[in-house]
Structures are given as structure tokens and as C-alpha cells.
C-alpha positions in Angstrom: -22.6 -9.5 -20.0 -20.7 -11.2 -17.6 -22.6 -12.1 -14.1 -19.7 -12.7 -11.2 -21.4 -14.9 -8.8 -21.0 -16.8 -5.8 -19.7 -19.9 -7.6 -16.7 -17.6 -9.2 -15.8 -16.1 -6.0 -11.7 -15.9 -5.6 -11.7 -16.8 -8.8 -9.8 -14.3 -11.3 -12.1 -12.0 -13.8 -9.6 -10.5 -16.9 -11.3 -7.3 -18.0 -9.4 -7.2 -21.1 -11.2 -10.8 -22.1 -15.0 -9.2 -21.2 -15.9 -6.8 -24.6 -17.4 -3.8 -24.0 -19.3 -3.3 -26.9 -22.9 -4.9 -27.4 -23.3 -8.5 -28.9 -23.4 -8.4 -32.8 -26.8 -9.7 -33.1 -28.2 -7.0 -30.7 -30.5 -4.2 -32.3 -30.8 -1.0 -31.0 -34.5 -0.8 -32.2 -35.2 -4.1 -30.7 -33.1 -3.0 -27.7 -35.6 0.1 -26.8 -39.1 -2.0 -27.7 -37.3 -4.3 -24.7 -36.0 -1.3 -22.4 -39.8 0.2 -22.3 -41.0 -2.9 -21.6 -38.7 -3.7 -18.4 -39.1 0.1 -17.7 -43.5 -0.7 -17.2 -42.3 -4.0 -15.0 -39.9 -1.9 -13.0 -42.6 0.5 -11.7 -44.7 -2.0 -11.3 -42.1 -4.1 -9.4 -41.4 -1.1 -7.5 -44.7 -0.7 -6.4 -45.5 -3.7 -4.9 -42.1 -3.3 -3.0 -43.2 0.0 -1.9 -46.5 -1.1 -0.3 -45.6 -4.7 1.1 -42.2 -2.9 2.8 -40.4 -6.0 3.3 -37.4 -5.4 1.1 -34.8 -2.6 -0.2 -33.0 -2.6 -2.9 -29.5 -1.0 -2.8 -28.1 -0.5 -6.7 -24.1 0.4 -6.7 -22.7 1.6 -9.6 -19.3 1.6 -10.1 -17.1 2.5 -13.5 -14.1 4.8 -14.6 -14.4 8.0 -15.5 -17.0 8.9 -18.6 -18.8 4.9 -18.2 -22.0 6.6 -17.7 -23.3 5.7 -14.2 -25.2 8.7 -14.1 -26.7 8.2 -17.7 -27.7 5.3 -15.9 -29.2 6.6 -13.7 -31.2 9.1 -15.6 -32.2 6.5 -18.0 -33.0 3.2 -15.9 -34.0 4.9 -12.5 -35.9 7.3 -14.4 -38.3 4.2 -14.8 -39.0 3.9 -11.0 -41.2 6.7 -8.8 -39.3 9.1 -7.7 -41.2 8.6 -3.7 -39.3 5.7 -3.6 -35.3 6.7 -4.6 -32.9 8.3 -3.2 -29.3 8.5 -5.0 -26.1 8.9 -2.9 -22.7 10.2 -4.7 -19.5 9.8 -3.0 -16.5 12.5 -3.2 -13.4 12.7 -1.3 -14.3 12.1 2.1 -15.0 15.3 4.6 -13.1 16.1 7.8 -16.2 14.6 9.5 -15.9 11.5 7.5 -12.3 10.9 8.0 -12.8 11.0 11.2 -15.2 7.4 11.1 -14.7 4.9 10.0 -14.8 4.7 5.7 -18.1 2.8 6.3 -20.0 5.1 8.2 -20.7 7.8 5.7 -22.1 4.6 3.5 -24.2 2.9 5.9 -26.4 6.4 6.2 -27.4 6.3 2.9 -28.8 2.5 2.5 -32.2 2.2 1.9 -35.1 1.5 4.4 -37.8 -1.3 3.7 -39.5 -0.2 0.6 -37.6 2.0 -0.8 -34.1 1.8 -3.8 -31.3 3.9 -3.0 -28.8 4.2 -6.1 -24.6 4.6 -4.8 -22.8 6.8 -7.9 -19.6 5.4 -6.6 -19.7 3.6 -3.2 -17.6 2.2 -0.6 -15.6 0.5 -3.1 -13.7 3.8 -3.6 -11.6 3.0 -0.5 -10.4 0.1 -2.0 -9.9 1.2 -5.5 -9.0 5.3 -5.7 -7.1 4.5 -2.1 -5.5 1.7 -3.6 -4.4 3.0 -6.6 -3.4 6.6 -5.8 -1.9 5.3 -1.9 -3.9 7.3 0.1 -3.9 4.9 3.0 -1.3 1.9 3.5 -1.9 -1.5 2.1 -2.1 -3.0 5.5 -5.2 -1.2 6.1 -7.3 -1.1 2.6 -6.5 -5.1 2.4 -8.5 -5.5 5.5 -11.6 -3.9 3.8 -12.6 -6.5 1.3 -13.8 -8.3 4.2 -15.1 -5.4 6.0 -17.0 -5.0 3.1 -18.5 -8.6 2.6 -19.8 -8.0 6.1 -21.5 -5.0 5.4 -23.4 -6.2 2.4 -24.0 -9.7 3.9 -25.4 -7.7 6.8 -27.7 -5.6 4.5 -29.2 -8.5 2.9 -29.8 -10.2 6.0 -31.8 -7.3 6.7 -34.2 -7.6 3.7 -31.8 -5.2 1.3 -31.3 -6.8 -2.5 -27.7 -5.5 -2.8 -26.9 -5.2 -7.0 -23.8 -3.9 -8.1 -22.7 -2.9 -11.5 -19.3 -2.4 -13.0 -19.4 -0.4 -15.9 -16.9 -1.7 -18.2 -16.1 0.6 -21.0 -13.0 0.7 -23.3 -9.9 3.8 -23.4 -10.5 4.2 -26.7 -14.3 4.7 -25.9 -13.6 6.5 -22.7 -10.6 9.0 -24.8 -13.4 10.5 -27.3 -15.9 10.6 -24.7 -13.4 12.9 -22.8 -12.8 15.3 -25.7 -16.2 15.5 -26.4 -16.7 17.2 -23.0 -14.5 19.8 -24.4 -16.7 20.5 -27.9 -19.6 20.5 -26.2 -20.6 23.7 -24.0 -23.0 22.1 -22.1 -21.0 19.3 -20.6 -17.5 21.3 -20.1 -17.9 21.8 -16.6 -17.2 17.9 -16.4 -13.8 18.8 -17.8 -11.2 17.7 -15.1 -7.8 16.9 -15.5 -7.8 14.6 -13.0 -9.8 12.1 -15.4 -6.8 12.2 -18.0 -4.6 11.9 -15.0 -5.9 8.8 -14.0 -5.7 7.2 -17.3 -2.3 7.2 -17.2 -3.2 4.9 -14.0 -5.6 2.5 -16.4 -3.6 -1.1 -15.6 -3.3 -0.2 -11.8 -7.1 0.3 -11.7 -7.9 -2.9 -14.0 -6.2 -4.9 -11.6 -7.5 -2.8 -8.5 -11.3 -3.9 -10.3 -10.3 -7.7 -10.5 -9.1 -7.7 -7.4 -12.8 -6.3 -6.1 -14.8 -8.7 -8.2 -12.5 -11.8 -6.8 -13.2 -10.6 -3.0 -16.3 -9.1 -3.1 -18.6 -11.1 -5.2 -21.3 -12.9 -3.2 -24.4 -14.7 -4.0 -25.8 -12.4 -1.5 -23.8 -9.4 -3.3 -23.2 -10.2 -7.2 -21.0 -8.0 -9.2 -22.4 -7.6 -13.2 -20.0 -6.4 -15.8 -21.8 -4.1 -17.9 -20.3 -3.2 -21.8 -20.8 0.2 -21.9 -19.1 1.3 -24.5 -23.2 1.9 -26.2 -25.0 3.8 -24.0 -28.6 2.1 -24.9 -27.2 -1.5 -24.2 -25.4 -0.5 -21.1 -29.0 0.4 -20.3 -30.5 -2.4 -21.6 -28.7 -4.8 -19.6 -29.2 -3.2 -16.0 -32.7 -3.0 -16.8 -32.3 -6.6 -17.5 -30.6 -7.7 -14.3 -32.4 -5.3 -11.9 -35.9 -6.9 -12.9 -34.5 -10.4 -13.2 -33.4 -9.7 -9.4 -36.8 -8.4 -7.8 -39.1 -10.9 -10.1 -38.3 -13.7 -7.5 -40.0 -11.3 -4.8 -43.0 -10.5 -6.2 -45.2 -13.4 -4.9 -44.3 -12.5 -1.9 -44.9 -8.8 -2.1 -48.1 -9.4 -3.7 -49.3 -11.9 -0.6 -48.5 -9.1 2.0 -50.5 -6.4 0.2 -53.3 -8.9 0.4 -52.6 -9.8 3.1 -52.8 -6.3 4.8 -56.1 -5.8 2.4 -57.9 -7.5 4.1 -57.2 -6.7 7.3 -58.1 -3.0 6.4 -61.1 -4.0 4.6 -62.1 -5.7 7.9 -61.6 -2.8 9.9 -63.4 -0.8 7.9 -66.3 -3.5 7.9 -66.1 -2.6 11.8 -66.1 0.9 11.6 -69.1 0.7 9.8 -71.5 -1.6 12.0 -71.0 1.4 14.4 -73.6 2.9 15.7 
């Protein structure tokens, strides 16, 4: 794993030098024991978050074709309570959409205080599809890096943990992962030939991705490169980095709870000395 933070900001990330397959020495037995554990934390995490509401979490997930983000979803989310989740997916923008600016039809879907709201794809589209397939002119998606840092920077100045997640998986991985779709029945009606179009686009979006993590990473706003070529360690490791990021809070969540515990327990003492 490869954590971009403030400190590399501007500075160039090669894709082709991050591997996308687990470290040797990882297990996938030892790997699960480790993912159930986080998985307990998370809730527990969650639920402190949930009650003390002085924080959101916003998760963004970002990949090509066939890296799994909603895998991880199903597998990482499933951890956290449902009350408390909501999960956004991006298409092509609508007429109505268009018509906004490309950040409006984000900012309604950012979490409120206590709560985690998971991006499948995110406003990052407008300056990686757009980019990559011309949709809009260079003089205009150039201009959204920083609209972008400004957004997030915004969020988090607001209480909202922003994590985002590149899933970084190989074309040979990402090739038999795309014929598989065809063998098996129950995941054909992923079958699109716009995914094997866009291979043929592979280098434009590498660089398109570099050029995100060099802009866009803040300390505030970290970008994680996730190898996802294995499905349990691309779990694994935003398990890893989701808990790592909301263990700083808990202190602080805990102290509000109590906080507000007593003052209910005293106005309950109150209600009772009534006559």
C-alpha cells in the first residue's frame, strides 16, 4: 500500500511502480482473522460517531472498470450499521445536472454529522472520464483540481473525515475479470463494451490518475492506493486505513457521549423529585 499524503503533494506517483498484488508475506487466513477483527472495531467506531455527532466520514472510491469498489463496499461497509450509511453512485450526469455546476450533484450526497456516506465513483469523474474521453475542454476540467481541493478542505473543516481510495488493479487482472462476466450468468448484465473500449484508453487514464493523486492529495484529503488485484487484501487494507483514520477520534467521541450522559441522567434525576 501506498499512502499519498500531504508531504507528497505535486509530487509525481508512477502506477506502473506501485504492485497490485498483496505483499508475499501476507496470508489470506491471517488476512480474514485481521479483517473480522477491524470489522468489530469499525461498528464500534461507528457507534460512538453515531451518538457523539460531531464528525462524518465521506469514503470515495475510485478504480477502473472490474477493481471492485462495490465488492468493497459489500464487504468493508457491510461491517458498519446500515442507520448510519448511505452510498452514492455517479453515472453520466442528467440534464438537470448539466445544467449546475459538476459539483452540485456531489455536494447533496455528503454525509451529515454522524453518519458515512460511501461515493462509487465521485466528483473525480470530471476530471478523469472528461479528461480522457474530451467531453469538456481542457481549459475548463484543469480549473477543477482546485475546485475540488476546496470542496474537500471545506468538508473537513466542517467535521467530515474525507478518505479516498484508488483501487489499483493490473490489465491482465482486470482482462480475465472481464471475461469472466461473460461465463458467468449471474454477473452478465455487467457486460458492457464500453469497459473494453476504455482499455484501449489504459495509458491516457494512468496518467489522468497521477495527475489526480499530484493535485488532489491533502493531509486533510489523502489519496490510498489499494492493490487489488486479491479481492480479500484489497479489503484488508481499507479496513486498515478506515479504522486507523477514525481511532484518533474516539476519545473525543467517547467524552461527548459522557458528556451528554450525564446531562440526561440529571434531568431525569429532576424529573423524578417531582411531585
Amino acid at each position: 500500500m501506498q499512502l499519498i499524503t500531504s508531504a507528497r503533494q505535486g509530487a509525481r506517483v508512477r502506477l506502473e511502480s506501485i504492485d497490485t498484488t498483496p505483499p508475499k508475506k501476507a496470508l489470506k487466513a491471517d488476512a480474514k482473522a485481521e479483517f473480522d477483527a477491524l470489522g468489530e472495531e469499525l461498528f464500534d467506531l461507528q457507534d460512538l460517531q453515531w451518538g457523539a455527532r460531531l464528525n462524518s466520514v465521506l469514503i470515495v472510491l475510485q478504480g477502473r472498470d472490474t477493481a471492485g469498489k462495490d465488492g468493497t463496499i459489500k464487504h468493508v461497509v457491510g461491517s458498519l450499521n446500515p442507520r448510519g450509511v448511505s452510498v452514492a453512485s455517479f453515472a453520466v450526469p442528467s440534464t438537470e445536472e448539466r445544467e449546475h455546476d459538476f459539483l452540485w450533484r456531489i455536494h447533496r450526497h455528503t454525509p451529515r454529522q454522524g453518519e458515512f456516506s460511501i461515493f462509487n465513483r465521485s466528483h473525480y469523474e470530471d476530471v478523469l472520464a472528461v479528461r480522457v474521453h474530451d467531453l469538456a475542454p481542457k481549459s475548463l476540467w484543469t480549473k477543477r483540481y482546485e475546485h475540488i481541493r476546496d470542496f474537500e478542505e471545506m468538508l473537513s473543516e466542517n467535521g467530515t473525515i474525507v478518505l479516498k481510495f484508488f483501487l489499483h488493479i493490473s490489465k491482465k487482472e482486470q482482462e480475465q475479470r472481464l471475461l469472466d462476466r461473460e461465463k458467468e450468468p449471474r454477473k452478465a448484465w455487467k457486460i458492457s463494451a464500453g469497459d473494453w473500449e476504455d482499455r484501449r484508453h489504459w495509458a491516457d487514464y494512468t496518467q489522468a490518475y497521477q495527475d489526480v493523486f499530484a493535485r488532489t492529495s491533502t493531509k486533510n484529503a489523502p489519496w490510498t492506493i489499494v492493490p487489488a488485484d486479491s479481492k480479500w487484501y484489497r479489503n484488508l487494507v481499507v479496513a486498515r486505513t478506515v479504522a486507523a483514520a477514525l481511532r484518533p477520534y474516539r476519545k473525543r467521541w467517547q467524552d461527548r457521549l459522557d458528556e451528554v450522559g450525564a446531562k440526561k441522567k440529571a434531568e431525569l434525576k429532576a424529573w423524578r423529585k417531582k411531585p
